[in-house]
Backbone as CSV, one residue per row, in Angstrom:
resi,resn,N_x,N_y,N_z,CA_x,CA_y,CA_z,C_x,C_y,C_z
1,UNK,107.368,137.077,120.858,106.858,135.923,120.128,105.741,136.344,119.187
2,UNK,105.650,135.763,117.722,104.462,135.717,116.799,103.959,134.176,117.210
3,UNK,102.487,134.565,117.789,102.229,133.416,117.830,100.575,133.052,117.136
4,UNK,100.849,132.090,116.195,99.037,131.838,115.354,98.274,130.344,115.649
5,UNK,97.486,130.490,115.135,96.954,129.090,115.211,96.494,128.887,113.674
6,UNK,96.923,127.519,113.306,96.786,127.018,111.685,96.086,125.511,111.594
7,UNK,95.621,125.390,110.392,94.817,123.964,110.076,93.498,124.589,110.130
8,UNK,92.553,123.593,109.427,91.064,123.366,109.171,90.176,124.269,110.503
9,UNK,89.318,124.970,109.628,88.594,124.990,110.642,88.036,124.733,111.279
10,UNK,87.695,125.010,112.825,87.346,123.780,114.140,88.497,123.103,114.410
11,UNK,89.732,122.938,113.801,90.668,122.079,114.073,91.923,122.078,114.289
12,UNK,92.265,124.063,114.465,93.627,125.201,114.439,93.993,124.271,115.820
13,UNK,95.537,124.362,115.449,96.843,124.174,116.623,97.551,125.672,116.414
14,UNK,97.822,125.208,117.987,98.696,126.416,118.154,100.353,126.189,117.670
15,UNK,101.005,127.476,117.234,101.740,127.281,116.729,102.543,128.865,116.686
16,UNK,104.046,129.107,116.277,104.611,129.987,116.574,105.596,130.120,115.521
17,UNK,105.888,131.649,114.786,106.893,132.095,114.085,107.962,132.255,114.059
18,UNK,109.241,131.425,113.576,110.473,131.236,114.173,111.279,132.419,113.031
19,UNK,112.302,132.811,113.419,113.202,133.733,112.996,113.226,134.096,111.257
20,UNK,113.187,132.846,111.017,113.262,132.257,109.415,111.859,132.737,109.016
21,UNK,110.357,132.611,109.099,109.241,132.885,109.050,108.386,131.478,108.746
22,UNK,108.791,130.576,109.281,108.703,129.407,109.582,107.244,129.461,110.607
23,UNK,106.464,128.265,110.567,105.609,127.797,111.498,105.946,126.828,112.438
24,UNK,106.257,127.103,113.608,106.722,125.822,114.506,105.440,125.473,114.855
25,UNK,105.222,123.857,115.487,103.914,123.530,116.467,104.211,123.691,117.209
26,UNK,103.599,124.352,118.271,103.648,124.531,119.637,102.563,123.323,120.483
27,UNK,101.873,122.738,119.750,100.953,122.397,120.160,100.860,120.828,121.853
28,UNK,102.702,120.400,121.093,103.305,119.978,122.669,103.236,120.375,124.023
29,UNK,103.563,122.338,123.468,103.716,122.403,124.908,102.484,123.430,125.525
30,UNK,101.378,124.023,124.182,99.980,124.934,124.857,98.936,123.853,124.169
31,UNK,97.915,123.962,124.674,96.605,123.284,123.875,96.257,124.334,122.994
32,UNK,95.797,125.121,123.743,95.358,126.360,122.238,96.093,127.694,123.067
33,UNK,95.624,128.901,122.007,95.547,130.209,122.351,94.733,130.723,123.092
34,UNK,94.374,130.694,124.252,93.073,131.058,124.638,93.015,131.445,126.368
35,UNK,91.809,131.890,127.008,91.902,131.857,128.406,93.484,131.990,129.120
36,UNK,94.036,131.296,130.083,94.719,131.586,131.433,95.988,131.035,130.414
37,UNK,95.922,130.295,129.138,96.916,130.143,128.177,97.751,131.640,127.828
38,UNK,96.823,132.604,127.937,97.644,134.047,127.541,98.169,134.513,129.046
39,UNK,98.304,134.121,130.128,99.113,134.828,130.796,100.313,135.331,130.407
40,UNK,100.461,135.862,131.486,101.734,136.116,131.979,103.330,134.916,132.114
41,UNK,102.632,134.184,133.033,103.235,133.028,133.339,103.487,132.548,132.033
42,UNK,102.186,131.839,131.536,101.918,130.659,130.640,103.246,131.082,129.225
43,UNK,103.161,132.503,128.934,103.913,133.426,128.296,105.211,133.346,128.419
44,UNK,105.541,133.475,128.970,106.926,133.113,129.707,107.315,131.635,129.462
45,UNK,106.622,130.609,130.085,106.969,129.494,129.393,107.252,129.475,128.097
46,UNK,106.438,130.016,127.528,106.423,129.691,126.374,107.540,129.918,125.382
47,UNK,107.931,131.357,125.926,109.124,132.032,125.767,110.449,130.930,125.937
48,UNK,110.580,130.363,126.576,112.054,129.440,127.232,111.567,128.182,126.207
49,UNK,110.757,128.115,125.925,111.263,127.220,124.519,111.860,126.794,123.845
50,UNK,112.521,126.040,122.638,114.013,126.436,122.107,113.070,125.930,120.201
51,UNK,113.073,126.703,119.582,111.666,126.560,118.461,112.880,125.635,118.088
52,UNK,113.976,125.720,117.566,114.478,124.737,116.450,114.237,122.892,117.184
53,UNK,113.859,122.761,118.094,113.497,121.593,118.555,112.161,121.525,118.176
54,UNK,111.105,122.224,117.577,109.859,122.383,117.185,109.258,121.764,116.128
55,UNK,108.566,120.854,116.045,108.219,120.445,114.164,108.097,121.757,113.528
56,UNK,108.680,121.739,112.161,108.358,122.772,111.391,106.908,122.522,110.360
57,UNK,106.215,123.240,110.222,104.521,122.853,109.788,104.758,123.484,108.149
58,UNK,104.899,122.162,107.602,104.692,122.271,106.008,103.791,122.855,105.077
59,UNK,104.013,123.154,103.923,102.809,123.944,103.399,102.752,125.429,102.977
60,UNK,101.736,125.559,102.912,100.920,127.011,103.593,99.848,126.798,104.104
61,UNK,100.075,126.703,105.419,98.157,126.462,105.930,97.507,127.747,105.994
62,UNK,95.976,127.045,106.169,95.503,127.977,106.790,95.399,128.794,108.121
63,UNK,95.544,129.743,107.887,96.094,130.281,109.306,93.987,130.953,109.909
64,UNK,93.665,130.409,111.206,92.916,130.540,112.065,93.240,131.953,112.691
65,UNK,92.307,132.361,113.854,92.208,133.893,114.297,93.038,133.172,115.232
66,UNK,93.985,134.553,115.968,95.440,134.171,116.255,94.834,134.178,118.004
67,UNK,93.343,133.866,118.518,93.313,133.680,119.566,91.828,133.155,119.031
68,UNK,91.571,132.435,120.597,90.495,131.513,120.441,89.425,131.835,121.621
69,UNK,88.160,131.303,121.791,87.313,131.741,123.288,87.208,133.049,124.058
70,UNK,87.343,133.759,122.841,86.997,135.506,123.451,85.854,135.782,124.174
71,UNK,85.710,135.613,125.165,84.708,136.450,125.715,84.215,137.420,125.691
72,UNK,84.996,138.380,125.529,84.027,140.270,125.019,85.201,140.177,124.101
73,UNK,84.302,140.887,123.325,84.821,141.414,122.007,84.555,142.984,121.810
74,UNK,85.418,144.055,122.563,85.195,145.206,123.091,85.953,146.217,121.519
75,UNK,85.061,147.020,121.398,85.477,148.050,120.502,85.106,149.994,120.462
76,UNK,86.142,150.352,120.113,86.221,151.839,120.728,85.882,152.772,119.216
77,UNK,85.274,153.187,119.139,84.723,154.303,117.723,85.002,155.321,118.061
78,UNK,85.456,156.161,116.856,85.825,157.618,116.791,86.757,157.771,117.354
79,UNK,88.042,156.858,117.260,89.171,157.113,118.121,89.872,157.452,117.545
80,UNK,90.224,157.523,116.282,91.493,158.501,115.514,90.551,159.762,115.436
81,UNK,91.477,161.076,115.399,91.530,162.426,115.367,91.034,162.979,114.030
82,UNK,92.000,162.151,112.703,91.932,162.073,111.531,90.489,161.520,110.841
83,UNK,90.365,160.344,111.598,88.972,159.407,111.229,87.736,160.523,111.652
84,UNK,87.474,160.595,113.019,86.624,161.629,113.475,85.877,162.722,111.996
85,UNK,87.307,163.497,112.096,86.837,164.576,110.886,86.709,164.109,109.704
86,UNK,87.259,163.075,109.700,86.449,162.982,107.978,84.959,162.289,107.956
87,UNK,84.577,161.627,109.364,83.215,161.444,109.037,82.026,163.303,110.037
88,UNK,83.058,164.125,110.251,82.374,165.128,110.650,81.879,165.305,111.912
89,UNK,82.529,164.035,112.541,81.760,163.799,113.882,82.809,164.501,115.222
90,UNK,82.335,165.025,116.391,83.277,166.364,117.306,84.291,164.890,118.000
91,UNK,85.296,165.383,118.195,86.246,164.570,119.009,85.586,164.124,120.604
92,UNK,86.079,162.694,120.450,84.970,162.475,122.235,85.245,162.871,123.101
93,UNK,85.109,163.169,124.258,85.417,163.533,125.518,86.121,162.521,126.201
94,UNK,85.533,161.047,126.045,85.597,160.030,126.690,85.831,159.083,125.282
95,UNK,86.039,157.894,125.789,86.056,156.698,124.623,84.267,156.086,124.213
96,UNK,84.344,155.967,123.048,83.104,155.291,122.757,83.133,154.303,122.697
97,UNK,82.545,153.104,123.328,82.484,151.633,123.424,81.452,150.847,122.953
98,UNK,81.609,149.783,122.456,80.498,148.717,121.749,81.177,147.449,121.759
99,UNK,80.198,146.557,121.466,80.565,145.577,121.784,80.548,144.771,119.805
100,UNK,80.999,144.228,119.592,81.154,143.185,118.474,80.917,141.865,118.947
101,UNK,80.105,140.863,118.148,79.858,140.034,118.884,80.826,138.305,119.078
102,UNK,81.814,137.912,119.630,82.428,136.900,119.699,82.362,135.849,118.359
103,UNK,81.160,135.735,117.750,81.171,134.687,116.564,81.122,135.462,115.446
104,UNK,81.289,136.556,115.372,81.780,137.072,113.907,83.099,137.189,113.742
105,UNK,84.505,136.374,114.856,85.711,136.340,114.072,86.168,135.172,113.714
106,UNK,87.006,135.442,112.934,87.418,134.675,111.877,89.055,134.796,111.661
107,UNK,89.774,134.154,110.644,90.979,133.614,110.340,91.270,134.875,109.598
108,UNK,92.687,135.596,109.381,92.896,137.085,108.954,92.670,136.581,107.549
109,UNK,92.464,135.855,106.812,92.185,135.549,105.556,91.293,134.816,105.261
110,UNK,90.403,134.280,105.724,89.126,133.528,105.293,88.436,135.158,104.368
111,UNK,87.324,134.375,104.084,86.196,135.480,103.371,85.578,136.019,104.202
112,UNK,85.058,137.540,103.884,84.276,138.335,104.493,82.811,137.909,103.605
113,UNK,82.077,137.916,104.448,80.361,137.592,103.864,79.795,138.603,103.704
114,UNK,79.146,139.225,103.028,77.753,140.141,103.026,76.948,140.016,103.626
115,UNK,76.045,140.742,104.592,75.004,140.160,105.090,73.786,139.915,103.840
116,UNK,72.657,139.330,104.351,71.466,139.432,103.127,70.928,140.378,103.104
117,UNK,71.077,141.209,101.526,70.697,142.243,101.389,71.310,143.792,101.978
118,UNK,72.317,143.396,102.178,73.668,144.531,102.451,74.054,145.029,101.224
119,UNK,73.956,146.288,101.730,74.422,147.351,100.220,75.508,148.578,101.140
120,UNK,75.637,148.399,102.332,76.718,149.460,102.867,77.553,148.890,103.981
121,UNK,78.676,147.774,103.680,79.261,147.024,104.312,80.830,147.590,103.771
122,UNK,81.280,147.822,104.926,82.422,149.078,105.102,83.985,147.866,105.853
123,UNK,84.950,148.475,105.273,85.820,148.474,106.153,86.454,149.189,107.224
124,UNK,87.561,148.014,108.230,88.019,149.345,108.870,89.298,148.665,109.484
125,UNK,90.588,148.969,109.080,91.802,148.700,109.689,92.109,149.269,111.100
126,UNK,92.271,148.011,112.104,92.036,148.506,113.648,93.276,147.706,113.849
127,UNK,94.174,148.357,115.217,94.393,147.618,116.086,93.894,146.824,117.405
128,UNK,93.956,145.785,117.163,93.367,144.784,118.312,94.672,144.528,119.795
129,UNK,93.798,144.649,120.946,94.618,144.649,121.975,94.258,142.849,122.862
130,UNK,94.878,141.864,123.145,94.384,140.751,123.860,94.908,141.120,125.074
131,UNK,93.935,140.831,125.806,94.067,140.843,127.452,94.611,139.387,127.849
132,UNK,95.891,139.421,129.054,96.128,138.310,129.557,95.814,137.756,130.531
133,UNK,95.505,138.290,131.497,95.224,138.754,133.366,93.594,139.224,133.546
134,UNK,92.992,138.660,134.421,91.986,139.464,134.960,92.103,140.476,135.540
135,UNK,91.586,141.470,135.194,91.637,142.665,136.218,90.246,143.590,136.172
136,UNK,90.288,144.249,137.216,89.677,145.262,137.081,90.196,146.368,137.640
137,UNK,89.516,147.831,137.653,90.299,148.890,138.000,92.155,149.253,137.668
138,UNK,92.336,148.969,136.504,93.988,148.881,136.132,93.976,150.256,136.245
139,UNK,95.579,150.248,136.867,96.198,151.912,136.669,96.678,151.690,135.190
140,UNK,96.832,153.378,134.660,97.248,153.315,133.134,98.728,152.800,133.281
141,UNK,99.167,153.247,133.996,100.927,152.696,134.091,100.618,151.406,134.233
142,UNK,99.694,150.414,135.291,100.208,149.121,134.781,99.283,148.622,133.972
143,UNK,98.759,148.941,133.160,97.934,148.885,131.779,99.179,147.671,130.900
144,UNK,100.004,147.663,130.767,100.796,146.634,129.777,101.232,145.451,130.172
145,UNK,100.836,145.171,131.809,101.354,144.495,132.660,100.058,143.188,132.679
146,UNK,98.962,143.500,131.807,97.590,142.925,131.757,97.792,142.452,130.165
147,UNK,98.306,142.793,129.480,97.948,142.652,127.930,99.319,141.419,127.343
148,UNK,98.135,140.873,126.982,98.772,139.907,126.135,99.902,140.042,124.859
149,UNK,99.199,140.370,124.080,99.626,141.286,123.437,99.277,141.667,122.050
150,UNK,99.209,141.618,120.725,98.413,142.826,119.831,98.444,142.077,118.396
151,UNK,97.685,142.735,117.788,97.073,141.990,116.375,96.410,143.282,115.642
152,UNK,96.157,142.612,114.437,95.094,143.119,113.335,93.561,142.599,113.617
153,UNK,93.154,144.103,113.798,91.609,143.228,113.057,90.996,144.042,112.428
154,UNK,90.297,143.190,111.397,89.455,144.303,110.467,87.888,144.221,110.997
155,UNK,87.471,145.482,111.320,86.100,145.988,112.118,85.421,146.124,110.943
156,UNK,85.084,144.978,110.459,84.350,145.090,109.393,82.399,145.788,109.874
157,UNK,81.911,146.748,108.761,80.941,147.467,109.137,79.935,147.181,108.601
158,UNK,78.573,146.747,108.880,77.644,147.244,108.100,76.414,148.498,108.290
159,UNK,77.294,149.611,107.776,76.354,151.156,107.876,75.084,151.313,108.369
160,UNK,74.567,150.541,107.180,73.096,151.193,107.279,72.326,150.330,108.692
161,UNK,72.843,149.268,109.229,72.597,148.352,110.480,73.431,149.246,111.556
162,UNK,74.196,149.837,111.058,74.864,150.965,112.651,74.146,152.115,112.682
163,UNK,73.816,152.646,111.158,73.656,154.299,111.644,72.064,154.663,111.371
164,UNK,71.581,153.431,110.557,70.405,153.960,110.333,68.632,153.444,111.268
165,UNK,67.773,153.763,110.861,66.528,152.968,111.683,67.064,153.056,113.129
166,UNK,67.435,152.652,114.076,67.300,152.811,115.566,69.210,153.136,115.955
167,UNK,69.601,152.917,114.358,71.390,153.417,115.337,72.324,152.943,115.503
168,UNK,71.868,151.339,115.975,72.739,151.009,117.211,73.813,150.387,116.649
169,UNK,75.017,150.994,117.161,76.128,150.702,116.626,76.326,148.989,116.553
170,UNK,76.287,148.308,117.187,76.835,146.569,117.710,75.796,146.326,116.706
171,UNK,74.866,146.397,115.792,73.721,145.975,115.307,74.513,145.594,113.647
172,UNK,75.498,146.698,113.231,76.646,146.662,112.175,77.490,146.251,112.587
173,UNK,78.165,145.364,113.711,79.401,145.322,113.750,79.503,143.777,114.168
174,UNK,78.781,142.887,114.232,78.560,141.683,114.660,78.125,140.624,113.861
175,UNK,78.337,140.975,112.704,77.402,140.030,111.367,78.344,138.631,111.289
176,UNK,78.254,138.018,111.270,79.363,136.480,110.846,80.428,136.942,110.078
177,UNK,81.405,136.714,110.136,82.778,137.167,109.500,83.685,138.612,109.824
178,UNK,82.871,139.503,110.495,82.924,140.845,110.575,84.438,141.058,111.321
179,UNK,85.100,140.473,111.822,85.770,140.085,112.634,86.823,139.200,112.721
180,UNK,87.529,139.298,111.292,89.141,139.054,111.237,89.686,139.119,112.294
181,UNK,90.692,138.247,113.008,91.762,138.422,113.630,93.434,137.991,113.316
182,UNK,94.004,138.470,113.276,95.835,138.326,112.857,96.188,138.524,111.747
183,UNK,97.408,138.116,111.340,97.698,137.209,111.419,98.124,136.042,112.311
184,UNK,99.205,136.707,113.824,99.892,136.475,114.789,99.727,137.598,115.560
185,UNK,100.040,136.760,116.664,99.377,137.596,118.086,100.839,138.171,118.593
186,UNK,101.091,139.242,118.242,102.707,139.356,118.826,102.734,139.973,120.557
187,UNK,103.388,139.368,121.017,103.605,139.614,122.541,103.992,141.240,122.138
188,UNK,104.168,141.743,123.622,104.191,143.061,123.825,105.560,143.116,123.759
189,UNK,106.333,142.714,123.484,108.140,142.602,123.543,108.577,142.862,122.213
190,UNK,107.904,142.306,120.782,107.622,143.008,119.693,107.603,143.799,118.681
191,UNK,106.896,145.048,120.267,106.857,145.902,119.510,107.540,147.252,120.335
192,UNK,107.683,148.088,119.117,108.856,148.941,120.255,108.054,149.960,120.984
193,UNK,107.239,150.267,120.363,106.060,151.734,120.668,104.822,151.274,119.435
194,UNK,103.755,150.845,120.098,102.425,150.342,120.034,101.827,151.820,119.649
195,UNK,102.065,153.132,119.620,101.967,154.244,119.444,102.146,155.353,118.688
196,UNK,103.032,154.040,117.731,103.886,154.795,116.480,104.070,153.528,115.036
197,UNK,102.831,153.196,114.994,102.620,152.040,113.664,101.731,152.329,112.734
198,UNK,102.652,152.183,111.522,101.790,152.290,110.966,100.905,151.091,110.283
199,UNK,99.672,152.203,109.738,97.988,150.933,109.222,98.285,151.195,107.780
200,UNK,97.406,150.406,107.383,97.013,150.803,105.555,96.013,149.381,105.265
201,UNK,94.912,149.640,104.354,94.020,149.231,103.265,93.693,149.536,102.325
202,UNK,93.725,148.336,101.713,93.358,148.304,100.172,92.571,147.207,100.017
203,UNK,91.323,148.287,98.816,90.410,147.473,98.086,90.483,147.470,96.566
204,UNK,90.696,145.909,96.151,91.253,145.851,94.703,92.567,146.289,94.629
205,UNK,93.446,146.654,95.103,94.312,147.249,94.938,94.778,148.443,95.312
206,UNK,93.487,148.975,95.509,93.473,150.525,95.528,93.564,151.212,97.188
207,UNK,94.463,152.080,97.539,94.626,152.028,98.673,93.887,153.100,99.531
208,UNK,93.339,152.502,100.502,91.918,153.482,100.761,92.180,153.859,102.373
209,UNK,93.159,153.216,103.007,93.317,153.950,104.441,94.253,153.841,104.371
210,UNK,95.442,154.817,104.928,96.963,155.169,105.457,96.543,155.805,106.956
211,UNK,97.512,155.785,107.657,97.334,156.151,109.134,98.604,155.412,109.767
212,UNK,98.013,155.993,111.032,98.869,155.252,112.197,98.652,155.564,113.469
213,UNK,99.080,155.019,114.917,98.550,154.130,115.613,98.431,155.706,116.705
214,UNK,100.052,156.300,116.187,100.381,158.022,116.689,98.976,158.750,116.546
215,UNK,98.004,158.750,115.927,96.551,160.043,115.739,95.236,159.163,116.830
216,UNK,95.808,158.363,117.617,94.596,157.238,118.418,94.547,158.779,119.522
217,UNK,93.220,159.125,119.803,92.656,160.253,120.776,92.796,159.192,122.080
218,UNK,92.166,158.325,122.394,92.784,157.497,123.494,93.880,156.533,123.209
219,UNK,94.948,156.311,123.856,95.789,155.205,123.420,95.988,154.192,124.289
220,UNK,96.283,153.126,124.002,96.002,151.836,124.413,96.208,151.612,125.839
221,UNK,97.247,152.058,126.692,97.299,152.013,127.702,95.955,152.438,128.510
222,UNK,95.339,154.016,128.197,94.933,154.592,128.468,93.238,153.682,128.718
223,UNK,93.307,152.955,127.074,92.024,152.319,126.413,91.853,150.881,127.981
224,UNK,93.010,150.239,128.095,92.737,149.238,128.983,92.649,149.450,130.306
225,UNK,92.861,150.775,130.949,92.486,151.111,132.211,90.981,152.024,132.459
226,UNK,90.518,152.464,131.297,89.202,153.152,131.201,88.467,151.745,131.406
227,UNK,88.442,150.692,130.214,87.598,150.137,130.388,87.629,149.357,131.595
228,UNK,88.509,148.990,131.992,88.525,148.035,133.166,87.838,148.398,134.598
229,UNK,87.311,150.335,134.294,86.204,150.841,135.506,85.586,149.927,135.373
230,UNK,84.503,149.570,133.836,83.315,149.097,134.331,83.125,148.121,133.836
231,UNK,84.185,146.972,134.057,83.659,145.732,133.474,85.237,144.618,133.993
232,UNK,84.648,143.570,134.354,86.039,142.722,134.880,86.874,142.155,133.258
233,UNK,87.895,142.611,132.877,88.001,142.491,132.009,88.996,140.427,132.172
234,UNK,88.644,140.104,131.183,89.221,138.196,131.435,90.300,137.896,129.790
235,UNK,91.294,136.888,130.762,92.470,136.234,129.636,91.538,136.161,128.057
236,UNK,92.222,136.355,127.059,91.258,136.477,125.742,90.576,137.228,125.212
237,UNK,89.740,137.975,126.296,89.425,139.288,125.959,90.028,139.700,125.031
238,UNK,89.251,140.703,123.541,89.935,141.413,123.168,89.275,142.893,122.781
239,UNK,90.388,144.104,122.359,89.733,144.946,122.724,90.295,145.866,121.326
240,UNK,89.342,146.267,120.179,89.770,146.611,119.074,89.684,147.844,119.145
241,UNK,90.604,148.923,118.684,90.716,150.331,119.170,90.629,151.339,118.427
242,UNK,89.799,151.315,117.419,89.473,152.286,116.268,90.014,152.300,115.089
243,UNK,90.068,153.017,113.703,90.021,153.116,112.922,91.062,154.616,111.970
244,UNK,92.239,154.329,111.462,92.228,155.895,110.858,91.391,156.265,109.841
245,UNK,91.458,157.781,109.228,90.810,157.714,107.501,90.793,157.176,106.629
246,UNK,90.060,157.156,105.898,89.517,156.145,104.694,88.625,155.167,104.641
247,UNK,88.025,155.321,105.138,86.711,153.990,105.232,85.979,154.356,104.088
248,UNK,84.908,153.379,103.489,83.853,153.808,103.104,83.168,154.652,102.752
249,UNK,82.665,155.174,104.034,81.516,156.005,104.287,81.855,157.351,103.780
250,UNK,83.443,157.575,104.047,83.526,158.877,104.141,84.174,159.341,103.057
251,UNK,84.368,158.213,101.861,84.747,158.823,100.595,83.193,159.644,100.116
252,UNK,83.920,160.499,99.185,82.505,161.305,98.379,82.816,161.023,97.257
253,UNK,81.371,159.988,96.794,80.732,159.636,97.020,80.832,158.618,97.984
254,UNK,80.188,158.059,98.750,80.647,156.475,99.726,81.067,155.710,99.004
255,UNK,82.010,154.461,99.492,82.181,153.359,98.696,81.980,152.538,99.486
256,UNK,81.048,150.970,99.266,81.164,150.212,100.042,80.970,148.356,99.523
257,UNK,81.959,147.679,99.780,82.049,146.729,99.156,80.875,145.818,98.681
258,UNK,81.343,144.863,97.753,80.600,144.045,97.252,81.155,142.808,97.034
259,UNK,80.155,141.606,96.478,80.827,140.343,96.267,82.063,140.301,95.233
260,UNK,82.906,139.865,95.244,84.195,139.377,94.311,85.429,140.449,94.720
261,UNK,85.129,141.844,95.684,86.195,142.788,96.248,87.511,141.845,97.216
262,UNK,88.168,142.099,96.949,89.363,142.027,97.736,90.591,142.820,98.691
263,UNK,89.861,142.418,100.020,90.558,143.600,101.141,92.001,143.250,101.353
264,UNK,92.746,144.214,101.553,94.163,144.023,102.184,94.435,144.922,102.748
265,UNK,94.929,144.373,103.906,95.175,145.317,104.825,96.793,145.107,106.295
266,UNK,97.330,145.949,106.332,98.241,145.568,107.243,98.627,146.746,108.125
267,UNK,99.355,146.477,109.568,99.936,147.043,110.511,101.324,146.954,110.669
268,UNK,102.218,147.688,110.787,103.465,147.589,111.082,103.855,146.567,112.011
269,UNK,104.720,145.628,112.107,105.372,144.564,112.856,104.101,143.373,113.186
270,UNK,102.594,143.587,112.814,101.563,143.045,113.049,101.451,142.057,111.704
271,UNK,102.594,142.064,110.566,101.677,141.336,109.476,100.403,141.841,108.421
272,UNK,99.714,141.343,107.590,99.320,141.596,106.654,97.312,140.469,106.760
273,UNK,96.693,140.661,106.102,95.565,140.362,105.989,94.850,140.323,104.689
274,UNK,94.278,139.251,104.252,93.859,139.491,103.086,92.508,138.699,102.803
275,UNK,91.130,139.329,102.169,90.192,138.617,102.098,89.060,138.625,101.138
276,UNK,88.359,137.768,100.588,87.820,137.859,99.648,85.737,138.071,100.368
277,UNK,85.613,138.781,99.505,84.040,139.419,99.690,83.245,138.777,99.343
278,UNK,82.347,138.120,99.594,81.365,137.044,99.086,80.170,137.691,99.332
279,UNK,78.959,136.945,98.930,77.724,137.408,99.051,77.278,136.294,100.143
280,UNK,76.564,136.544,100.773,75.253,135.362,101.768,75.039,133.970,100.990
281,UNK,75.237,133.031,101.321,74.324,131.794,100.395,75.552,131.334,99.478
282,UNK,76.732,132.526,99.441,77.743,131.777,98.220,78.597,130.467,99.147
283,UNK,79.030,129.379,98.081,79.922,128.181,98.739,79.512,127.129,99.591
């Protein structure tokens, strides 16, 4: 299943992608995307559905982040092989973790904001993992048996708030907007190998990351049973898993956006993303 949530913001229904590329409402039979809604179970229902009995949702709406009430908003740095070396930094031993903060996501196409007085606000084409199940301590084998299942998000950066004055990574990665999600949340059925997709972004046009999902130093299975040592991981959860080459930072000279830029960005079988760069105070 592709499944999104569309309409006004504050006011997304849930809703689901039928064969045709159609929007059905789902909103009969889930309230939203969110919590004990992403099971397993709930999933399954959802599945035995029959969409052509579905209102079809007119338009083009706006399409909302393709899950709702995240509780951690978990993210892994320096996880491509490729990414690593081009910012110069040694391959990890372990996964690097941070947190992003829950109210910087947003609809895969709303606007990205500037913070005030941001001059090194970076992109970064990630795959996003949603957790369905509580767990803790997951074996990596049943690592897929927990996950909801997978999306786009753009880990949007701001540099000089991650790397500079005290560091701290979550300090760049949590600004209001920073935090695209979807388009559609595709179940794990989907996709054939989560391991072999490819990414790409473009700014203005210009295409500034190629990759794929094959150069991840930890991979996703791997990513949802590490973290689940030290933290109870809950339905909604989501867990964004690094970045390939091309960001920003690591062109020579850097490049890093500004107001009126336009990001695009997409994942194989995940859909497409697109967003406009604003400044603080604009609209």
């Amino acid at each position: 299943m592709k499944l999104v949530r569309f309409g006004r913001l504050g006011r997304e229904k849930p809703g689901i992608i039928d064969s045709t590329g159609k929007i059905r409402d789902l909103s009969e039979h889930v309230s939203e995307l969110s919590g004990a809604n992403l099971s397993r179970k709930s999933l399954s229902k959802l599945a035995r559905v029959k969409l052509d009995r579905l209102p079809v949702v007119g338009g083009r709406p706006r399409l909302g982040s393709c899950v709702t009430g995240v509780g951690h908003f978990i993210a892994v740095g320096l996880n491509y092989a490729d990414h690593a070396a081009e910012t110069g930094a040694p391959i990890p031993k372990e996964p690097i973790l941070f947190s992003k903060a829950p109210s910087c996501i947003v609809g895969p196409n709303d606007d990205v904001t500037l913070p005030k007085g941001s001059e090194k606000t970076d992109w970064e084409v990630e795959l996003a993992i949603v957790i369905g199940e509580s767990c803790s301590y997951v074996r990596e084998k049943d690592a897929l048996d927990v996950i909801a299942g997978f999306c786009i998000c753009n880990d949007v950066s701001e540099r000089a708030y991650q790397l500079e004055g005290t560091g701290q990574w979550m300090k760049g990665k949590g600004c209001p907007t920073f935090g695209p999600l979807g388009p559609w949340l595709a179940t794990p059925d989907e996709i054939r190998d989560v391991q072999k997709l490819g990414m790409w972004l473009e700014v203005n046009g210009r295409r500034m990351q190629t990759g794929s999902t094959a150069t991840m130093i930890f991979g996703v299975k791997f990513l949802v049973s590490y973290i689940s040592q030290f933290m109870r991981l809950e339905p909604g959860d989501v867990i964004t898993t690094g970045t390939p080459p091309g960001v920003g930072l690591g062109k020579k000279p850097p490049v890093f956006l500004k107001p009126g830029d336009i990001m695009r960005l997409g994942i194989e079988g995940l859909g497409e993303q697109k967003q406009l760069v604003t400044a603080w105070g604009e609209g």
